[in-house]
N, C-alpha and C positions, 0 to 999 in steps of 0.2 A: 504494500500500500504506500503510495506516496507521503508523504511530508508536507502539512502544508499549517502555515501561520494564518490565523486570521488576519483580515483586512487591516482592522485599527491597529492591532497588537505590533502586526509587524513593519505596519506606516510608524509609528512611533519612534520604535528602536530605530529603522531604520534615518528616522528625520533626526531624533536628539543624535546620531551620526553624522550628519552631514552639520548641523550647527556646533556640536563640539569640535569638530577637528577646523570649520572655516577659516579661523582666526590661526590656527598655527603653523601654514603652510612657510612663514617666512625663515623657519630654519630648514627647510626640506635641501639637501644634496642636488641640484639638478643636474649635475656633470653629465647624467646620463639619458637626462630628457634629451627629444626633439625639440627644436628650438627653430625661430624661422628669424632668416635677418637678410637684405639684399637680395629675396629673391631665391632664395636658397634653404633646404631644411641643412641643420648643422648640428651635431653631436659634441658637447663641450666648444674645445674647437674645429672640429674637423668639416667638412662637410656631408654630408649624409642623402648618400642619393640608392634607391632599391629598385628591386625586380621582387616583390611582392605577389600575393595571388590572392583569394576567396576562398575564405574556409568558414562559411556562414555558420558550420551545425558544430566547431569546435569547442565551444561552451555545452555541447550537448554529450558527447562523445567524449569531456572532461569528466561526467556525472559517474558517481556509482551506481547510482539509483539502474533499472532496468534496461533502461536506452544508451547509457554509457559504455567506453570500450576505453578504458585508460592503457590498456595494453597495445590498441588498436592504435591511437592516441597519441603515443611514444613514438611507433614507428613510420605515420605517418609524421612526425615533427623530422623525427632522425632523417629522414628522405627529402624532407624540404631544404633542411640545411644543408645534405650534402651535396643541394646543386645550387645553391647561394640564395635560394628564397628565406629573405629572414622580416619579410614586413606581411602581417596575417589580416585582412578584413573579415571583422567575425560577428555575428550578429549577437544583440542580448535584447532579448524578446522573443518573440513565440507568445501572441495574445491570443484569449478564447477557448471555447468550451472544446473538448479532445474530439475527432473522428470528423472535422470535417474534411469537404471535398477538397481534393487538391491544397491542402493545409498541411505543415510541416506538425510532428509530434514527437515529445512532451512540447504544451508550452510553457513558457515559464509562468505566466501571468494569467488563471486560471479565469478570474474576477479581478474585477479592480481593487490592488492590494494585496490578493492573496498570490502567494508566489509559491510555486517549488523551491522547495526550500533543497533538495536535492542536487537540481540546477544549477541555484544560486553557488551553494558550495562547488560546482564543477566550476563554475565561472571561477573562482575564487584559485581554486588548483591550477587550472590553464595558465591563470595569469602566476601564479607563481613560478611553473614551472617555466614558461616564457622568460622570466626573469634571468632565471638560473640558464637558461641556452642562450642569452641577449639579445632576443627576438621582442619585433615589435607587434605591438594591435592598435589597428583604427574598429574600435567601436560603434556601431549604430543603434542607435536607439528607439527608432520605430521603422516603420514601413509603411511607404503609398499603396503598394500592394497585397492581394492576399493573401498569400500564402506564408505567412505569417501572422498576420490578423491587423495588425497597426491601425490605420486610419479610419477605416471598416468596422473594426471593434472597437476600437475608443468609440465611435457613433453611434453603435450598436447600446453601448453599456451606457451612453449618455441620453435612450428615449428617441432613437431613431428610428425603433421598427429594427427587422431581421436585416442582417446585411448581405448586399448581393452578392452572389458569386460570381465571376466571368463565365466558370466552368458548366454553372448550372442556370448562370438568368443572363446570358450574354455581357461583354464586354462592354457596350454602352450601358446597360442598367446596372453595373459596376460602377461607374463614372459619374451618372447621375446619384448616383448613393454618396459614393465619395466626395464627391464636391461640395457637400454638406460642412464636412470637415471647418472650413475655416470660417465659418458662420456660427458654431454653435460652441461656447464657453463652457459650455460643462466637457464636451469631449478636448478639448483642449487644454481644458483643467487636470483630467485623465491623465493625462500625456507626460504633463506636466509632473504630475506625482508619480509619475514611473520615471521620470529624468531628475528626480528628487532622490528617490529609492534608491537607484542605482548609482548615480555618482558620487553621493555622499556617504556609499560603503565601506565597509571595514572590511577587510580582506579576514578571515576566518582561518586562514591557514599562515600567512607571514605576521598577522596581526596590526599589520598596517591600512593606511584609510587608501583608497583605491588613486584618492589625489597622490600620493609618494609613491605612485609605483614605475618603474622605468620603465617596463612591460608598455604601459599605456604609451602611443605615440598622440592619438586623437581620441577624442570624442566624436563622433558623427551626429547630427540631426535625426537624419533618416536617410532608408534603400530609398535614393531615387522619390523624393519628395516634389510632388505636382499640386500647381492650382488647381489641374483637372477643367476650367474655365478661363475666359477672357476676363470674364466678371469678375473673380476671382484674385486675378494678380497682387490688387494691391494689399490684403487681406492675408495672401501667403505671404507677401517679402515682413510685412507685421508680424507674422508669425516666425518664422524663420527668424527675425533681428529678437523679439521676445525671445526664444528657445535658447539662440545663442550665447545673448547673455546671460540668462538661469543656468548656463552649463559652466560660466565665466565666475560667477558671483559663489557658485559652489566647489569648482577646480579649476583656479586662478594660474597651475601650474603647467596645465596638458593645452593642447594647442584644442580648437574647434572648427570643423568642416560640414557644410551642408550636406553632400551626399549625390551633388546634381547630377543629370544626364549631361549639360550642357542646355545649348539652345532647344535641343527637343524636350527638355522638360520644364521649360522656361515654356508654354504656349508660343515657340517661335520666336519670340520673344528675346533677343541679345541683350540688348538694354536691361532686362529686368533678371538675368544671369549675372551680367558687369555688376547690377545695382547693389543684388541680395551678398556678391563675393567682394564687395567693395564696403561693406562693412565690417567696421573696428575689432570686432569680436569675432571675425572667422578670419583663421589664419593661413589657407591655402583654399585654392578652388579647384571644382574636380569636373571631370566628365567623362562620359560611357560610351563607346562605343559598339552595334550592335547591327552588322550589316545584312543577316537574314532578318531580325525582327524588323528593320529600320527599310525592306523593300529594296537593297540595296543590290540584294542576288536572291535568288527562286532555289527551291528545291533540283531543277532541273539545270542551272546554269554556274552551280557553285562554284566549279570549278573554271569555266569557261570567262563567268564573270566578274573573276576575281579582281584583275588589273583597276575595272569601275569598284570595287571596292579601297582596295587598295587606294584610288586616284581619291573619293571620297575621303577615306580616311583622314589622309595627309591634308586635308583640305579645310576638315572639323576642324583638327588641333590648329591649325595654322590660325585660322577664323576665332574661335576662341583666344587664342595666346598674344593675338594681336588686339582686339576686344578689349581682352585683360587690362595689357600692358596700355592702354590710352585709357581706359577707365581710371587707371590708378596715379592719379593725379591729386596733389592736393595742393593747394596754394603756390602755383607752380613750381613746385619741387616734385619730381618723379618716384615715385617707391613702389615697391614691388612686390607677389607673394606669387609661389611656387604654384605651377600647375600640374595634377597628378590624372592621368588615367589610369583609373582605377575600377576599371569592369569593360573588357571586351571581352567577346567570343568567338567562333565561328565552329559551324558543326561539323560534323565529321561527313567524311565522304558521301554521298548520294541518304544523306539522312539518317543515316544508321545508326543506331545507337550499342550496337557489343561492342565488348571488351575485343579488341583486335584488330576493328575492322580499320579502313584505310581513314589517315588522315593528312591525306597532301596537301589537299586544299585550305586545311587551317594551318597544316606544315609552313603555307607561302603566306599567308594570312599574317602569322605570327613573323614571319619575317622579317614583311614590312612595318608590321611596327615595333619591331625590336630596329631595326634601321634604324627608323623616326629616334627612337629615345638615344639611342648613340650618336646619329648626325645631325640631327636637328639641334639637340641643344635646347630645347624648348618643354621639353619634363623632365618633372625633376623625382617621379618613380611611376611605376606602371605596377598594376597587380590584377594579373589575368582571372578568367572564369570559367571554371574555379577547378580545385583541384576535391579529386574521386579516387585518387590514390591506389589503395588495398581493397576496394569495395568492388564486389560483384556482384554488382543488383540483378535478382533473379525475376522482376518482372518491371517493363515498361511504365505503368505509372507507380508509382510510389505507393508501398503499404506500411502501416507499420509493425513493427520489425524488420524491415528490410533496412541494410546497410546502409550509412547517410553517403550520397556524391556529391560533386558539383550544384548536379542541377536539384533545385528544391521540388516540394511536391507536386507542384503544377505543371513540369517539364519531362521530358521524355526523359527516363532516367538512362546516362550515359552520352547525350548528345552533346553538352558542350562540355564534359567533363574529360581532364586530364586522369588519365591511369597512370600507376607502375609501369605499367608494362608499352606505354605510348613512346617509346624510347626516343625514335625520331625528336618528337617534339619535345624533350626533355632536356634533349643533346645541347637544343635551340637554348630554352630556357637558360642553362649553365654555360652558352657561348658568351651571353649577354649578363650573365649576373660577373663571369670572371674580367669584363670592363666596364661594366657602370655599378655594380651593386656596391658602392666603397665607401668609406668614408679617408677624407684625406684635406 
């Protein structure tokens, strides 16, 4: 049986947490934080540039409890570092009641407040042991989408009615549900007290408050946080500057990043990308790239239409980096914050999802943007999607008990996920971590 605190009981501890330790972050060590200065992340002094990846379920997979594989755990870390990925994107959440559709399981956040308490302590272990390897984590803290429950179930638990699935009530009556989101104060409130709960934790295992931990690189907002509307915009970049600074006022010490896609989740929208990453309190800006979701290649031209990927691609970041860098302006004197791709993919050969099957076309995929981060100059880490490791998922959509991958529940299990055994593409990964992944 799970572990689980009540709501108020364990909002409490967890808040007299976050106000006790606030005030004493001014003797924390930081030699070993991320640190951003000129445009650059920087380690002490060194500079600090990665080849990073998505490991969304390794808070899950830290756990004892049922769903946990610490063994499993281990050698997935040992394998990431001995091809020089040492920066982890990992989610901390899983909102909503267990066994929905296309919904990742356990969650942490069963009800608002009440937590796996299970979980929570796998959280706790990951980051420790992260510590002990001097491996980094960008944290996120909710999610636009559902399969994890985020913005959906905050609305849900705030007197919204049932919230929609994509899977089961279409993609636009998702959207209309979600848009909800930045209009209604109590789900926002929700939100809020889970980015209360969490970053003003006390580590359980080092005994320290989660703000001292080197392990931590970022805070994130949220996966990929959308207006979802026009109407909407100005409502999200309010929300987004609120969050940022609640994440600031509580861990003064870790840097804080939105989560963006870029312009496509911006409504198009550049200006209001530049505006939300042009604020005080976020300290690098991100964006995804995503050229089979994004229409960019077909099922049938993956390979064929790589090169229009490829030319795309280069064209994003450019577009972006330049955005950035004339946004960031302030009384004219020029200043600067690092730009991170942090979520591309591409599938595997003609759709496939086994262990084995061919992956040329994201072979060349991954190429050119491991290029980009070497010749360009213009990011300062990349962290692919995602890695599947050890895992041998024995059926196409996700159940649970089946081994966590890459892809979450909503995805074909294995399609954009990196294996063991994907050598080629691994070979790539460690060509490119043995010149940019450094600090110096």
């Amino acid at each position: 049986m799970k572990k689980i605190f009540g709501a108020i009981a364990l909002s409490v501890v967890l808040g007299m947490t976050a106000c006790q330790h606030k005030g004493e972050d001014s003797g924390v060590d930081r030699s070993q934080f991320v640190t951003v200065r000129d445009g650059e992340f920087y380690i002490g002094d060194s500079v600090y540039r990665y080849v990073g990846t998505n490991f969304w379920y390794g808070g899950i997979l830290a756990s004892e409890g049922n769903d946990g594989n610490r063994e499993r755990l281990a050698l997935e870390l040992d394998s990431l570092q001995s091809m020089g990925v040492n920066n982890l994107r990992i989610l901390v959440g899983g909102d909503g009641e267990e066994g929905l559709v296309a919904h990742i399981s356990p969650t942490l956040q069963a009800a608002p407040g009440i937590y796996n308490v299970d979980l929570l302590t796998g959280l706790d272990y990951l980051l420790a042991d992260l510590e002990e390897r001097g491996m980094k984590a960008v944290l996120y803290l909710n999610n636009a989408w559902e399969w994890s429950g985020g913005f959906s179930t905050y609305l849900e638990w705030a007197g919204e009615g049932k919230a929609a699935i994509p899977a089961v009530d279409g993609y636009q009556a998702y959207v209309d549900y979600t848009t909800k989101f930045f209009n209604n104060e109590k789900a926002q409130e929700l939100a809020a007290r889970h980015v209360r709960n969490i970053v003003g934790r006390v580590n359980s295992i080092t005994g320290k408050p989660y703000s001292e931990s080197p392990a931590i690189m970022a805070w994130q907002i949220a996966n990929e946080p959308r207006a979802f509307s026009k109407e909407n915009k100005e409502a999200f970049a309010e929300w987004i500057a609120s969050t940022a600074s609640l994440i600031k006022e509580i861990d003064p010490n870790h840097l804080v990043s939105i989560g963006s896609e870029g312009m496509v989740g911006c409504e198009l929208d550049m200006d209001l990308w530049t505006r939300i990453h042009s604020l005080p309190t976020v300290d690098y800006a991100t964006i995804h790239i995503w050229p089979y979701n994004w229409n960019w290649v077909n099922a049938s031209t993956m390979t064929d239409s790589l090169i229009v990927a490829c030319r795309n691609t280069t064209d994003y970041i450019n577009s972006h980096y330049n955005a950035l860098s004339s946004a960031l302006v302030n009384d004219s004197m020029k200043y600067s914050k690092p730009l991170v791709l942090e979520e591309f993919g591409y599938p595997r050969d003609n759709m496939q999802i086994a262990i084995g099957s061919g992956v040329t076309a994201r072979d060349g995929y991954y190429r050119h943007v491991f290029s980009e981060v070497e010749n360009g100059g213009k990011l300062a880490g990349v962290n692919f999607w995602g890695w599947g490791g050890l895992a041998q998922p024995p059926h196409k959509t996700w159940e649970p008990g089946d081994p966590y991958t890459g892809d979450p529940a909503q995805e074909d299990q294995g399609l954009y996920s990196v294996f063991a055994s994907d050598t080629t593409t691994i070979s790539l990964i460690k060509d490119l971590s043995r010149n940019f992944n450094t600090t110096h």
